[in-house]
PLY file of the C-alpha trace (Angstrom):
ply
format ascii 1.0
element vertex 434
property float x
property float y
property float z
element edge 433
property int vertex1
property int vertex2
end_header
-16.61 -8.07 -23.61
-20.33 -7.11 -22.89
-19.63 -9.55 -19.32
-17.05 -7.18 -18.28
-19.12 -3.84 -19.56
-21.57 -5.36 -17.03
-19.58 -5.65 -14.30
-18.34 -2.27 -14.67
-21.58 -0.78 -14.51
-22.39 -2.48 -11.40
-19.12 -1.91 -9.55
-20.37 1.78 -10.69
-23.63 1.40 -9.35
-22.41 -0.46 -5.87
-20.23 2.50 -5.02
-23.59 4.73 -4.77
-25.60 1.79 -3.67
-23.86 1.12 -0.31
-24.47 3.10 2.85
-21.51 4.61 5.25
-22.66 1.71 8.02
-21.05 -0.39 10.29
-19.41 -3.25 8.59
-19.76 -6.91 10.35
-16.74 -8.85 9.90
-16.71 -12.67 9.73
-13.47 -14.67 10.49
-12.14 -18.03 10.46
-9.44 -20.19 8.85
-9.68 -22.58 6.80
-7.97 -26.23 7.05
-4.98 -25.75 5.57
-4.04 -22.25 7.57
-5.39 -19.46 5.81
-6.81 -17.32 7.91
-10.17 -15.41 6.03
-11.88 -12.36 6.58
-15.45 -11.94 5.27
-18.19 -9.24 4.79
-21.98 -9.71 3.32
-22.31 -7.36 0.67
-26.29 -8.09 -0.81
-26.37 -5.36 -2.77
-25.41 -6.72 -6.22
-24.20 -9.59 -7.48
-20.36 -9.50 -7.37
-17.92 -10.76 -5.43
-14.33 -9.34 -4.73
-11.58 -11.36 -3.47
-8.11 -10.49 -1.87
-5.10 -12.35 -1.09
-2.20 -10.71 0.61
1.10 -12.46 1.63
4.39 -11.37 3.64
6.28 -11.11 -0.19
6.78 -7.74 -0.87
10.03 -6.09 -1.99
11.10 -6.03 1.78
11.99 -9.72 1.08
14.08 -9.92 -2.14
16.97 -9.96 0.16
20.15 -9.28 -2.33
17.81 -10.31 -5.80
15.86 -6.45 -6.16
13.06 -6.75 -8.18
12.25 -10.18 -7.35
9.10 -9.43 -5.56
7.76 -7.51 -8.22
8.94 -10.14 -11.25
7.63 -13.04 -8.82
3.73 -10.54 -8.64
3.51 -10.19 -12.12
4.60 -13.61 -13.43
1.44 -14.83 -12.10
-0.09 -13.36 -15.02
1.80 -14.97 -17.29
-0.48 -18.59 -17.24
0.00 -22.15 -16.06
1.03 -25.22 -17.50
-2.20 -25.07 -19.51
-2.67 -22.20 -20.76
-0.28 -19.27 -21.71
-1.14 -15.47 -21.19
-3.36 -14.62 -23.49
-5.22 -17.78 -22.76
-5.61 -16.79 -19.07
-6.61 -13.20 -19.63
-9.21 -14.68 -21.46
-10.73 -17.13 -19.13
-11.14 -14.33 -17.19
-12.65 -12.02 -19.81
-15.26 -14.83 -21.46
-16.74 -14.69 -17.76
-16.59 -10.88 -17.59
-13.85 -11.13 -14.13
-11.32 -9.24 -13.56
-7.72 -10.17 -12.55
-5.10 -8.78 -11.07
-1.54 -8.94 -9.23
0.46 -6.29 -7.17
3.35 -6.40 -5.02
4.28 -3.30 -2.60
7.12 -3.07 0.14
5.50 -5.40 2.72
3.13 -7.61 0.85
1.64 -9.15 -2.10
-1.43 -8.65 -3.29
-3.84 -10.90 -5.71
-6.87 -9.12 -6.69
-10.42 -11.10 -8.03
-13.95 -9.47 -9.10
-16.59 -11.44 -10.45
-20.17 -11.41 -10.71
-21.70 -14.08 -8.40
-24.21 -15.78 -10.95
-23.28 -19.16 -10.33
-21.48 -20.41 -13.87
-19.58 -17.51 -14.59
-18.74 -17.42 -10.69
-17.32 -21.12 -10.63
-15.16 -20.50 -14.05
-13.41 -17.68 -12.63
-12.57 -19.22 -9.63
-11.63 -22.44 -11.73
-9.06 -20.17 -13.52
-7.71 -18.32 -9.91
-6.92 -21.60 -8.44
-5.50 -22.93 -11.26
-3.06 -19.90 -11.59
-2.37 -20.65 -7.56
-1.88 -24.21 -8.12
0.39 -24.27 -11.37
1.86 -21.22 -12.22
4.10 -22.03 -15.21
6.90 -18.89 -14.89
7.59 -19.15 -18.66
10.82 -18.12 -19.74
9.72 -15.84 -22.46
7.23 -14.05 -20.59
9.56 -13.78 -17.90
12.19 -12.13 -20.19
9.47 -9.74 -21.27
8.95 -8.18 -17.94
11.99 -8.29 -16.56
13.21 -6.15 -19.76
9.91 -3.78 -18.98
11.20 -3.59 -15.41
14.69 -2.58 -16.56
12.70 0.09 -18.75
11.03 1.04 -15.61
14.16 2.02 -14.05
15.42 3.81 -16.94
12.04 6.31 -16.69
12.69 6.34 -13.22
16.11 7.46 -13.79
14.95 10.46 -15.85
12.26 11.73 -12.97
13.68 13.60 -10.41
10.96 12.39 -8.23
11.42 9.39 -8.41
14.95 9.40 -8.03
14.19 11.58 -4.85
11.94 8.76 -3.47
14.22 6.22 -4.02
17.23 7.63 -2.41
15.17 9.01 0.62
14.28 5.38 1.68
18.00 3.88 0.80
18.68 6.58 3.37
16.20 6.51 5.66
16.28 2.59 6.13
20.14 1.74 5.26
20.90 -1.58 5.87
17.34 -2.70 6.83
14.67 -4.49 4.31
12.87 -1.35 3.59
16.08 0.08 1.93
15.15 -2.31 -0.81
13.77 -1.11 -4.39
10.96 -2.59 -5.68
12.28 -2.51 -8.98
15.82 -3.37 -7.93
18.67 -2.69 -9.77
19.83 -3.25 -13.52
22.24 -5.83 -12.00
20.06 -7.51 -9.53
17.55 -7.51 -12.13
19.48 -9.61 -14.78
20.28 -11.83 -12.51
17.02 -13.04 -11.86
15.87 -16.74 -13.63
12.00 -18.04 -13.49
13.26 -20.55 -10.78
13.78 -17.80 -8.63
10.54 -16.71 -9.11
9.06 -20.37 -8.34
11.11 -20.34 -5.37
9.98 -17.36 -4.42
5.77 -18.12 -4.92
6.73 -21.23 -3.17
8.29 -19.99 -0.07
6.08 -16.91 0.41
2.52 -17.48 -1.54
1.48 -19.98 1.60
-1.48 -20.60 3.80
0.25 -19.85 6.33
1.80 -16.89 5.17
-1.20 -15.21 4.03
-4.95 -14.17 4.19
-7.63 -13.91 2.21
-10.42 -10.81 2.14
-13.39 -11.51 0.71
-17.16 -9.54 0.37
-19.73 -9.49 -2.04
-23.21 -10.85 -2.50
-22.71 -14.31 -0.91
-23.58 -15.95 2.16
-21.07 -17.46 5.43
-21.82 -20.75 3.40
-20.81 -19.55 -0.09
-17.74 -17.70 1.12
-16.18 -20.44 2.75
-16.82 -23.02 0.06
-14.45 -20.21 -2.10
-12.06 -20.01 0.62
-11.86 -23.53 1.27
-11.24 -24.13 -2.69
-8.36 -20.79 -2.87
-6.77 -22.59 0.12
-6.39 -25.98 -1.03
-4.40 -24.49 -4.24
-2.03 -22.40 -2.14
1.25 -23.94 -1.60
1.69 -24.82 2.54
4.22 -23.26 3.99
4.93 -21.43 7.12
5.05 -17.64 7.89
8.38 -15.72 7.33
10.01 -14.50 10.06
9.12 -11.16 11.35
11.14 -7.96 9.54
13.72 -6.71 12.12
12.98 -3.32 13.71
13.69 -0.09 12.21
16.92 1.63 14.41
15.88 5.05 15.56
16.68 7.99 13.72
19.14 10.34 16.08
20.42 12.60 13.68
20.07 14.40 10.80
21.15 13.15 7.30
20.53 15.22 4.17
21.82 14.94 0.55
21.51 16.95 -2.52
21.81 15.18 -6.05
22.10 17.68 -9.05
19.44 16.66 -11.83
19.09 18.43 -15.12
15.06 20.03 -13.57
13.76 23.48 -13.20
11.91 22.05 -10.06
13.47 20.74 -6.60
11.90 17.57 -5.48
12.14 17.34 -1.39
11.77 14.24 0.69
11.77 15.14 4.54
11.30 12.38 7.29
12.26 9.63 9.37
10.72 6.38 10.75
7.60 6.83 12.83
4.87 4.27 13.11
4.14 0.85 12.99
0.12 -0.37 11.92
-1.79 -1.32 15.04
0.15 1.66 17.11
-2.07 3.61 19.30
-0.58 6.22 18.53
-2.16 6.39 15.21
-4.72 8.01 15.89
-3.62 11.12 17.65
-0.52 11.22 14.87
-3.32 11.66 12.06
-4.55 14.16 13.41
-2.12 16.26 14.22
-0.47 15.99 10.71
-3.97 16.61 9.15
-3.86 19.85 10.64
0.44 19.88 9.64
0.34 18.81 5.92
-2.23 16.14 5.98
-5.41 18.78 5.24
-4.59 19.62 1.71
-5.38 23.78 1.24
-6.35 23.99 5.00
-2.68 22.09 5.84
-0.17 24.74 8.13
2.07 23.58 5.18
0.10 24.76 2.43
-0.97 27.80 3.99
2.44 29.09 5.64
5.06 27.39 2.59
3.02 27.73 -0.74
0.21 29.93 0.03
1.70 33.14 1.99
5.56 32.68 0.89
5.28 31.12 -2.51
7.96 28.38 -1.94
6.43 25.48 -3.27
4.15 24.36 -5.97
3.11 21.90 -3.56
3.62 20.68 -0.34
2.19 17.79 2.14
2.81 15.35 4.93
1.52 11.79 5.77
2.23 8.58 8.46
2.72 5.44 6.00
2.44 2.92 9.05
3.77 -0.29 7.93
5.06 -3.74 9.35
7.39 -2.24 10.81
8.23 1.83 11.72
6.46 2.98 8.32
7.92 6.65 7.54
6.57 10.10 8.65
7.21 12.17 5.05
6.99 15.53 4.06
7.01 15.89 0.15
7.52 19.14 -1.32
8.30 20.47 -4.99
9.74 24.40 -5.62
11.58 25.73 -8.00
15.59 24.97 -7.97
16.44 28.52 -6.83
13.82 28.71 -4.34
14.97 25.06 -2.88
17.52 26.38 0.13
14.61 28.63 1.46
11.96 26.13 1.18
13.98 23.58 3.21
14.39 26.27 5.25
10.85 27.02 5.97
9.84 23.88 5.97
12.50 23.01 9.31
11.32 26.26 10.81
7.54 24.95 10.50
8.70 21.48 11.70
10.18 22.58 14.58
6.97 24.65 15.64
4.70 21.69 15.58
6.79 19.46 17.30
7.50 22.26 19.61
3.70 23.82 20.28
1.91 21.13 19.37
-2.00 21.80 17.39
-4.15 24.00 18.68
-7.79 23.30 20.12
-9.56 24.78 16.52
-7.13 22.43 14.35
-7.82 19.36 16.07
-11.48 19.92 15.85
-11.42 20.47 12.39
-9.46 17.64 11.47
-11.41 15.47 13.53
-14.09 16.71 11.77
-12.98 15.94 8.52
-11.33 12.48 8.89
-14.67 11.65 10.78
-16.79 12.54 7.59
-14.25 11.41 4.91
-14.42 7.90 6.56
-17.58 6.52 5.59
-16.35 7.32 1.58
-13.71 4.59 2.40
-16.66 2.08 2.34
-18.69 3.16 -0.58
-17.80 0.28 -2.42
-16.72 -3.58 -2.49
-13.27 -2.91 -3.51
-12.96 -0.43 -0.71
-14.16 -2.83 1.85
-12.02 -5.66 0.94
-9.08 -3.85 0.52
-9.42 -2.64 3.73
-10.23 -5.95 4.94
-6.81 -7.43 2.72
-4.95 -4.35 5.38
-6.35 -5.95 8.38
-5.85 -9.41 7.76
-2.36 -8.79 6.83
-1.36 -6.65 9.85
-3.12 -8.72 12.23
-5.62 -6.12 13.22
-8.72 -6.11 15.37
-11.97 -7.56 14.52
-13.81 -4.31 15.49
-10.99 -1.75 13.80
-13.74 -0.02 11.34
-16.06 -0.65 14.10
-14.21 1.73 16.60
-12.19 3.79 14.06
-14.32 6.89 14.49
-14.71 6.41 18.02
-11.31 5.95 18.71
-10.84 9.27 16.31
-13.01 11.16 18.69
-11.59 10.04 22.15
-8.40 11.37 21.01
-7.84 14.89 23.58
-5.29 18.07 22.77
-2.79 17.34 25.63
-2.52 13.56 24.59
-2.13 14.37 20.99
0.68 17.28 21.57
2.70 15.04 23.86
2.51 12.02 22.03
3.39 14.26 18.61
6.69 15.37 20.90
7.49 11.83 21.53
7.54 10.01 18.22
9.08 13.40 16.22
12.53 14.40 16.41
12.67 17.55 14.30
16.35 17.45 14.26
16.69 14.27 13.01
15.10 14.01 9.98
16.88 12.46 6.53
16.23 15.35 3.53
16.86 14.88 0.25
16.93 17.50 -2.76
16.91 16.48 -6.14
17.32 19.08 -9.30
19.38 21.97 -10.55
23.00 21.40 -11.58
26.41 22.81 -10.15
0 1
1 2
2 3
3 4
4 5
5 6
6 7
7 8
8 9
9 10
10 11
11 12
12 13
13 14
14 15
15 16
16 17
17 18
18 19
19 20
20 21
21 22
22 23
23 24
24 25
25 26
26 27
27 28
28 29
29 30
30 31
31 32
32 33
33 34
34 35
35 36
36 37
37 38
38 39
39 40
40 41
41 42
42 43
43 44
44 45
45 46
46 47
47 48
48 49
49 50
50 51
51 52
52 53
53 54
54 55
55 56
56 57
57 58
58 59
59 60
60 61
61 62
62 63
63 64
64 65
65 66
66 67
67 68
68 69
69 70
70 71
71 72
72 73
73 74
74 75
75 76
76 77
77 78
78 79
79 80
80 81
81 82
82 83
83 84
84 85
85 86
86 87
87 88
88 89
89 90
90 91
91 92
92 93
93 94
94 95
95 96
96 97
97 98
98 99
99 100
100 101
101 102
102 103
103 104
104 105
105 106
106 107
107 108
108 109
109 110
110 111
111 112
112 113
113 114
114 115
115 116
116 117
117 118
118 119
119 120
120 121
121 122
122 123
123 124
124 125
125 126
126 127
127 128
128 129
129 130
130 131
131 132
132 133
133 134
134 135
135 136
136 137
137 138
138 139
139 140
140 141
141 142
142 143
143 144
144 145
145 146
146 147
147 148
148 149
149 150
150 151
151 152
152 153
153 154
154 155
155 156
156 157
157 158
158 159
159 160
160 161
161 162
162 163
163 164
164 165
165 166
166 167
167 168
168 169
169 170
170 171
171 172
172 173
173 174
174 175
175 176
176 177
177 178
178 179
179 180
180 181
181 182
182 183
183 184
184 185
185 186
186 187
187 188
188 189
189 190
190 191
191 192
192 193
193 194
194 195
195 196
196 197
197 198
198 199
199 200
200 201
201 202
202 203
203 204
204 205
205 206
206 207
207 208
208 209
209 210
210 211
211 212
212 213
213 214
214 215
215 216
216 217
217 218
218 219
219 220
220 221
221 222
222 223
223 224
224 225
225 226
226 227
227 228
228 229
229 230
230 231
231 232
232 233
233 234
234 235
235 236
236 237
237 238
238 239
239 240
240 241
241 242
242 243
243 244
244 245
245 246
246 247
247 248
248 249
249 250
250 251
251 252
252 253
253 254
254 255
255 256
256 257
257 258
258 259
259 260
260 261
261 262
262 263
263 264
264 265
265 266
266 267
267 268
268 269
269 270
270 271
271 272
272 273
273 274
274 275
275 276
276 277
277 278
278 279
279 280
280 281
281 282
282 283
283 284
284 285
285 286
286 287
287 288
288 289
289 290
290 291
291 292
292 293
293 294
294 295
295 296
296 297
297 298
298 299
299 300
300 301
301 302
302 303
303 304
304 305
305 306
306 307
307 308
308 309
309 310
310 311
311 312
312 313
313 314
314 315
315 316
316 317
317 318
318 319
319 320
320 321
321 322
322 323
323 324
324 325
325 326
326 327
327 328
328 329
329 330
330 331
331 332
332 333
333 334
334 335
335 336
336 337
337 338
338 339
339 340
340 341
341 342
342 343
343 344
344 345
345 346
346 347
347 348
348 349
349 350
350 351
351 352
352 353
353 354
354 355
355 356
356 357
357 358
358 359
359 360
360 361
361 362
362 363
363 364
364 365
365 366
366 367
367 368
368 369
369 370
370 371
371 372
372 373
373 374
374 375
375 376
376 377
377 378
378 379
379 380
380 381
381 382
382 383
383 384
384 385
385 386
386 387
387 388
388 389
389 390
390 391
391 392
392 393
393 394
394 395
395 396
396 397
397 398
398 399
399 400
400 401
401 402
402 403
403 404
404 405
405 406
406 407
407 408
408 409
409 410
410 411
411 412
412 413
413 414
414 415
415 416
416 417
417 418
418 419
419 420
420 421
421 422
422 423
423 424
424 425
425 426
426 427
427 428
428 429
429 430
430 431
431 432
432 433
């Protein structure tokens, strides 16, 4: 316990230790395919690792929830050791563990310290978890039943019922449409040896990367990729996710839940990571719903009309066309104007585009605000994990704030027109009963 206290405190202290400076990226792969991503981090001694791999819900195919059972089995030990044995190795060596799975990929998450013996032992533990995961059948039980209690909550939140219906709309009949957590029948359907399959099939070399930065050296970092990579099944990449078909009309459906708030999903797919568009699109919805009290949609929805509680708008760029969303909560007898307003300022910005003060000040601000998203080692190799996994340039945190600057009105407004159909959007309202 007083290992892990310690590493705490310094992954406290590193996050006001580092500078906002340019970040040097090493890459190479290693001999069995695994392609690695590195940054020297002297500060302190720790190290944080990341693997990502193409296994996230968009690949459970007709088992929902697969992706996310397959994540957190990985916790559950290997041959040699159950769960509580595992958590702690970890713990006696004060490292941290950790597994994730989103809509495109999986994540597996390391911290240690980088003194040498407690260093070694972690990674001991990590590649015996990627060598010989042991999918128990108890512990698989366990979470599947926590996932099926998952769903239940979910069930009772009108937001997230919201959510989830939004993106079965949005992306019917493509991957995305999937669930993380599935479904109650897809769920108990699911054995451990789906799981296995599933690790083995899509927790490869060559379906993955690894992030790594800390306080080590070239030499250090790829003796620990070289010993991650020889654990890792081999195996291929999947095949690429199939494009998103465009959005050319409008689709909107209200569900009646038992709520004294409306939660509202608008949007549609926009924007793929890597798109050069990207950086003219954040922009322009910083100064839509991206700028939080500054936003058009704070000040015109909730702020002069009183619509909504709350109200924003983001680009999730993804594999493949990641959605433009508006989320917005009011109360259920304010929801028909809200929508309302919300079109009406929808159609403006597609229509008229930003102005020369708004794109200033969001350039501004997502110039400043980007340095924060290096304060620390977990913010740099997350962001690295992003890159490697979407195949992104070398010098993309080299150039992001240049490329954030070069971005001018007319180009911004026109490509905004172009990748925004107002009157196609998929809405959904959840709350208030008939």
């Amino acid at each position: 316990m007083m290992r892990a206290g310690v590493l705490s405190v310094l992954g406290f202290l590193l996050a006001l230790a580092l500078p906002a400076q340019a970040v040097e990226i090493e890459e190479w792969e290693t001999t069995e395919g695994l392609r690695v991503l590195f940054v020297e981090a002297p500060d302190l001694p720790m190290v944080d690792l990341r693997l990502t791999f193409d296994g996230g819900a968009s690949r459970d195919g007709s088992q929902g929830g697969l992706a996310l059972l397959t994540s957190s089995a990985l916790r559950h030990g290997t041959a040699d050791m159950d769960a509580d044995e595992l958590a702690e190795r970890f713990e006696s060596v004060g490292a941290e563990f950790g597994t994730q799975s989103l809509r495109d990929m999986a994540i597996i998450n390391l911290r240690s310290l980088t003194e040498p013996d407690w260093m070694d032992a972690a990674l001991d533990t990590l590649t015996d978890v990627l060598a010989a995961p042991a999918f128990p059948d108890s512990d698989f039980d366990r979470a599947r039943r926590q996932a099926l209690q998952g769903l239940q909550r979910e069930r009772q939140d009108p937001g997230s019922v919201a959510t989830r219906r939004f993106y079965e709309l949005m992306y019917e009949g493509h991957p995305y449409a999937n669930w993380p957590r599935g479904d109650r029948d897809s769920l108990e359907a699911l054995s451990p040896g789906d799981a296995r399959t599933f690790f083995e099939r899509h927790y490869t070399t060559g379906n993955g990367a690894l992030a790594i930065t800390g306080g080590l050296d070239r030499e250090q970092a790829e003796s620990i990729a070289a010993r991650i990579s020889s654990a890792l099944p081999r195996g291929p990449a999947v095949d690429p996710l199939p494009d998103v078909p465009q959005q050319d009309e409008p689709v909107e459906e209200r569900i009646d839940f038992p709520s004294e708030q409306a939660h509202i999903h608008m949007g549609a797919p926009a924007l793929r990571r890597g798109d050069d568009d990207h950086y003219a699109l954040t922009l322009a919805n910083h100064a839509f719903g991206g700028g939080g009290f500054t936003s058009r949609l704070f000040q015109e929805i909730r702020s002069q009309r009183g619509l909504a509680y709350s109200v924003s708008s983001r680009f999730q760029p993804m594999a493949v066309e990641g959605p433009f969303r508006i989320g917005m909560q009011t109360g259920v007898d304010q929801a028909d104007d809200a929508v309302s307003a919300l079109r009406d300022e929808l159609r403006r910005w597609h229509a008229e585009g930003i102005d020369a003060d708004e794109l200033e000040a969001s350039r501004e601000n997502t110039v400043k605000s980007f340095p924060l998203s290096l304060a620390s080692n977990s913010d740099i190799v997350s962001l690295l994990g992003m890159m490697a996994f979407y195949e992104l340039p070398l010098d993309y945190l080299e150039r992001y704030i240049e490329r954030m600057e070069a971005v001018e009105l007319d180009d911004l407004n026109k490509r905004l027109r172009e990748r925004i159909n107002p009157d196609a959007m998929v809405t959904v309202i959840v709350g208030g009963q008939e």
